[in-house]
C-alpha positions as CSV (number, residue, x, y, z in Angstrom):
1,X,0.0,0.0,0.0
2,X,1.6,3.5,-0.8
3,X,1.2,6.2,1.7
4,X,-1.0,8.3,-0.8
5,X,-3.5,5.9,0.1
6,X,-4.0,7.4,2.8
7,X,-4.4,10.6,1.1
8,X,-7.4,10.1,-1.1
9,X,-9.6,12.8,-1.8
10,X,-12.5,12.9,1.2
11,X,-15.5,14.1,1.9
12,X,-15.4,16.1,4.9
13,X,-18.0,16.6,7.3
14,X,-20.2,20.2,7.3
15,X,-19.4,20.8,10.7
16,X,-16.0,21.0,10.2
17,X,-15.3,23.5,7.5
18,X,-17.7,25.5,9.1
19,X,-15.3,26.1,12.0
20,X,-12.9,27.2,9.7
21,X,-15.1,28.9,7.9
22,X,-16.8,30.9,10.9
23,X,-13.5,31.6,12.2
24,X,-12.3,33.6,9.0
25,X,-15.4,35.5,8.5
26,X,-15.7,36.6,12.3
27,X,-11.6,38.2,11.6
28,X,-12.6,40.0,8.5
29,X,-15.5,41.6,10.7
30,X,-13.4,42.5,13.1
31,X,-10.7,44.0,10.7
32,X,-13.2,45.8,8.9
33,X,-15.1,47.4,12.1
34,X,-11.5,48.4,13.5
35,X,-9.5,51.6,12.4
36,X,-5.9,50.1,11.6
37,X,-3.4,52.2,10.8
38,X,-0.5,50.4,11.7
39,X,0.0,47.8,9.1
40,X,0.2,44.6,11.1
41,X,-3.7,44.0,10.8
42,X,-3.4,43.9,7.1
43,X,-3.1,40.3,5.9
44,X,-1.5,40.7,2.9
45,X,1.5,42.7,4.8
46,X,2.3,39.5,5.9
47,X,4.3,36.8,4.0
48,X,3.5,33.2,3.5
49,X,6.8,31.4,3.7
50,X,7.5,28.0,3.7
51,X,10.1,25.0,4.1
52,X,9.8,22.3,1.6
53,X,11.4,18.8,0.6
54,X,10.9,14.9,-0.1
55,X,9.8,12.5,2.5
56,X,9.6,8.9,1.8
57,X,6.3,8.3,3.8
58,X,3.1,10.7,5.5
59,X,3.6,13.9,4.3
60,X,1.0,15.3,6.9
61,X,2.9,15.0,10.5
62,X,2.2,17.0,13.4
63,X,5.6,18.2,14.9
64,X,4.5,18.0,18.4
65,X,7.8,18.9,19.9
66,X,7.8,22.5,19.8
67,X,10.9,23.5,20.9
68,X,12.6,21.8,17.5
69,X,9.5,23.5,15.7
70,X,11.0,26.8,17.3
71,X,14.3,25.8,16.5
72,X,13.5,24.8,12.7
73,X,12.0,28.4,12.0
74,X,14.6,30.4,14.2
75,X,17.4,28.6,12.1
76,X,15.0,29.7,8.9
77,X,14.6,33.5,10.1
78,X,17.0,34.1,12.7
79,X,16.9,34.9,16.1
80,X,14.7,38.2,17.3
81,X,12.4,37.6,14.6
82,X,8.4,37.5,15.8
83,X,6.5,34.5,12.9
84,X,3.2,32.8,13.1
85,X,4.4,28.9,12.8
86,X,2.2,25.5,12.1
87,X,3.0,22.8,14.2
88,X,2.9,20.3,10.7
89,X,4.2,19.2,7.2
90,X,1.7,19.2,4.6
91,X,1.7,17.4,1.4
92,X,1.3,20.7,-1.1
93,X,-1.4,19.7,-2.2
94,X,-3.8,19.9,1.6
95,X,-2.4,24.0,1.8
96,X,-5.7,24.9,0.1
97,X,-9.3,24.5,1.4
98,X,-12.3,24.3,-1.0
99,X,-13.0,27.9,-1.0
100,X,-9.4,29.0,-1.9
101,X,-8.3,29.8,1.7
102,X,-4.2,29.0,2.2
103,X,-2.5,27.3,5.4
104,X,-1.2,30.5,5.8
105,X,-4.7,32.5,5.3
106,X,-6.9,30.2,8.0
107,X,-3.5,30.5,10.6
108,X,-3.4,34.1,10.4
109,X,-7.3,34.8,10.6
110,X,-7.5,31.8,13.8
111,X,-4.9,33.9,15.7
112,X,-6.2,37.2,14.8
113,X,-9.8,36.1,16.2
114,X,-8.2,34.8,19.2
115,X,-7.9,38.5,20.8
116,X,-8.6,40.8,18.4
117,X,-5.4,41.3,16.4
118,X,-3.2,42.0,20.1
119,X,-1.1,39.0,19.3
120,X,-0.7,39.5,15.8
121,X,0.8,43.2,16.1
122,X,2.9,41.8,18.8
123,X,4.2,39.4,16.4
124,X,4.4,42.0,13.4
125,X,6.9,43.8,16.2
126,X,9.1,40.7,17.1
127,X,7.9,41.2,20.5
128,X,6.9,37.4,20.5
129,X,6.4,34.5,18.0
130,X,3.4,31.5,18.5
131,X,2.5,28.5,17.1
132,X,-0.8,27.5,16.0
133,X,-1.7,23.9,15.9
134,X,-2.8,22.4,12.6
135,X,-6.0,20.8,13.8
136,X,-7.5,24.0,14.0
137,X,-7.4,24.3,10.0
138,X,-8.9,21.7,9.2
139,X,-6.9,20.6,6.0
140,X,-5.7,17.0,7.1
141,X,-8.5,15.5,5.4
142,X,-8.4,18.3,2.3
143,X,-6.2,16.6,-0.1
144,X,-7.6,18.4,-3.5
145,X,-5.5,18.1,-7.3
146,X,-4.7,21.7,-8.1
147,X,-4.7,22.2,-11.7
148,X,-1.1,21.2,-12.1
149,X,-1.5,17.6,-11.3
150,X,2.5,16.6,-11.5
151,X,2.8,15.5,-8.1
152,X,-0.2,13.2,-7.8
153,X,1.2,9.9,-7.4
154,X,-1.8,8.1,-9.7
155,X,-0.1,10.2,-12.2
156,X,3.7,10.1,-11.6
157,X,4.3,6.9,-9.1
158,X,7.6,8.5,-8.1
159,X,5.8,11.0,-6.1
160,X,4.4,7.7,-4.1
161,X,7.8,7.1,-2.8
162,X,9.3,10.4,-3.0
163,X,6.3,12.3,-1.6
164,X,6.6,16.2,-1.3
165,X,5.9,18.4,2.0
166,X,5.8,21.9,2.9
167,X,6.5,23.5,6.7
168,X,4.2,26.8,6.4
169,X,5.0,29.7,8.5
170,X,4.1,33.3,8.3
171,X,6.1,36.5,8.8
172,X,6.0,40.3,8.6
173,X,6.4,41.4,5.1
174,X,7.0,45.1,5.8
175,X,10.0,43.7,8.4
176,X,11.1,40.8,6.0
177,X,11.8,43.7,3.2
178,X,14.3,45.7,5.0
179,X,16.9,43.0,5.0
180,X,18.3,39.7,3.1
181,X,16.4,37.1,4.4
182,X,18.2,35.0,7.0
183,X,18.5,31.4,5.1
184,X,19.9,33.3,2.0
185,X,23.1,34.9,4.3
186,X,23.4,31.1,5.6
187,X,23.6,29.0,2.3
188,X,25.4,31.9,0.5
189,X,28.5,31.9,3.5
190,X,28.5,28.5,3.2
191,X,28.9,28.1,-0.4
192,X,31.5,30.6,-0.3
193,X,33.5,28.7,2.6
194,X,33.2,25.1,1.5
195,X,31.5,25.1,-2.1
196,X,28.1,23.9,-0.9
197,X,25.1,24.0,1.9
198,X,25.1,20.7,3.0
199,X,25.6,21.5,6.5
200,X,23.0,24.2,7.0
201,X,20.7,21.9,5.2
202,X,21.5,18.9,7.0
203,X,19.9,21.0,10.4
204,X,16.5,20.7,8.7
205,X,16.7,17.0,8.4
206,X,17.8,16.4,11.5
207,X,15.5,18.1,13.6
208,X,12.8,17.3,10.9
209,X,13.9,13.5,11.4
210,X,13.4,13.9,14.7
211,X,9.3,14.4,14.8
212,X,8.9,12.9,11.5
213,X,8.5,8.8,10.3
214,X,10.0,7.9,7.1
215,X,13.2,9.5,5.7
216,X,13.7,13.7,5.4
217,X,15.1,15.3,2.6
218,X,15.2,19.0,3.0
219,X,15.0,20.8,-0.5
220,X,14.7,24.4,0.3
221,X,12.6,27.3,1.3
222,X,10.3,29.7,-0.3
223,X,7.3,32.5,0.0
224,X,3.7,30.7,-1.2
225,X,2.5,32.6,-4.3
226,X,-1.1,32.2,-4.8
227,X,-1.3,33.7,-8.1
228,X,1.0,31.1,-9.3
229,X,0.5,27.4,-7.9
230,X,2.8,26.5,-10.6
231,X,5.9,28.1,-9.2
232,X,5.5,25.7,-6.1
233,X,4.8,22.8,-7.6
234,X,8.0,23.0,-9.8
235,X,9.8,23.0,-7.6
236,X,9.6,19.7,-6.8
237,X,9.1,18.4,-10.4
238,X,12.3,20.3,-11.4
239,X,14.3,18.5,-8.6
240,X,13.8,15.4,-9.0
241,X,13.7,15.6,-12.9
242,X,17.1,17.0,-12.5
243,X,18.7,15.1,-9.5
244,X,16.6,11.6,-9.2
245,X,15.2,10.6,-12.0
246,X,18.0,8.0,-12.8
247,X,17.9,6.4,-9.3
């Protein structure tokens, strides 16, 4: 049995997207009944970013210990950096619901409703970071073929064995543009001391290994682009057509 049997498209029950559902639209009246000048309340002035990379088994794992969650993201970001986290890998294609809302949209609009945006400008500040647990999203039973169907296993078997996951996380946008982002300084001093990143990457599977069953193969990071599903789904077709597809 591959593990994408346990993936197959199901139908989930009313209840449940509702929560999600409810929890989004009660935000948005919030946001729009508040006066917010500062920025932080806006939720495109935040960035979806994620972690991504093979696994050779469930691509949707909670990471439960959340000091190596904290530790993956810090090591992403660096340290003094405030970021809305989710304590899971997804398989890319669970990030979306079936009204178009993103991992990173139904994290953001759960915390915001939480206590009115408080936490959220804290975060925008890097007075604090959270974590917000994935159960609350309700995407664990929302595996749905986006148009670009490359990495669905009935289609391309190699993506039974290799199987793709994402680590989402959000940060501020208006903070993430004033300076290279952290993971970019890491890989490019390391390429320049030693002629590759294999050490900085090798952090990711470790740690990753660590919460995870089945073997970790950290490809990289990335911001979501929702106008472009392509971009992420590349990604992983391009790597393997251009490093595995002989194995």
């Amino acid at each position: 049995m591959g593990f994408f049997d346990f993936f197959k498209t199901k139908q989930k029950k009313e209840n449940e997207l509702k929560e999600s559902d409810d929890a989004i639209s009660q935000s948005k009246k919030i946001i729009e009944n508040s006066i917010l000048d500062d920025g932080y309340h806006k939720p495109s002035n935040w960035t979806s970013n994620y972690i991504y990379g093979f696994i050779n088994g469930n691509p949707m794992q909670k990471i439960s210990n959340h000091n190596d969650l904290i530790e993956i993201i810090r090591n992403t970001i660096g340290d003094g950096k405030g970021y809305i986290a989710i304590d899971s890998i997804f398989h890319p294609y669970n990030l979306i619901n079936h009204k178009g809302a993103t991992a990173w949209d139904l994290a953001w609009f759960w915390l915001y409703a939480q206590d009115q945006g408080k936490i959220i400008s804290e975060i925008a500040k890097n007075e604090t970071a959270t974590i917000v647990q994935s159960e609350n999203l309700n995407l664990f039973e929302n595996f749905r073929i986006w148009p670009n169907d490359n990495l669905n296993p009935h289609k391309n078997k190699q993506y039974d064995k290799f199987v793709p996951f994402v680590l989402p996380y959000l940060t501020y946008s208006i903070d993430d543009d004033k300076d290279e982002k952290h993971w970019v300084k890491m890989i490019n001093t390391e390429l320049q001391l030693q002629g590759h990143a294999h050490t900085y990457i090798e952090n990711f599977n470790r740690v990753l290994s660590n919460n995870t069953e089945g073997h970790i193969m950290t490809l990289g990071f990335g911001e979501f682009n929702r106008e472009n599903l392509d971009e992420l789904i590349n990604k992983f077709t391009d790597f393997y057509d251009q490093n595995m597809s002989g194995r």
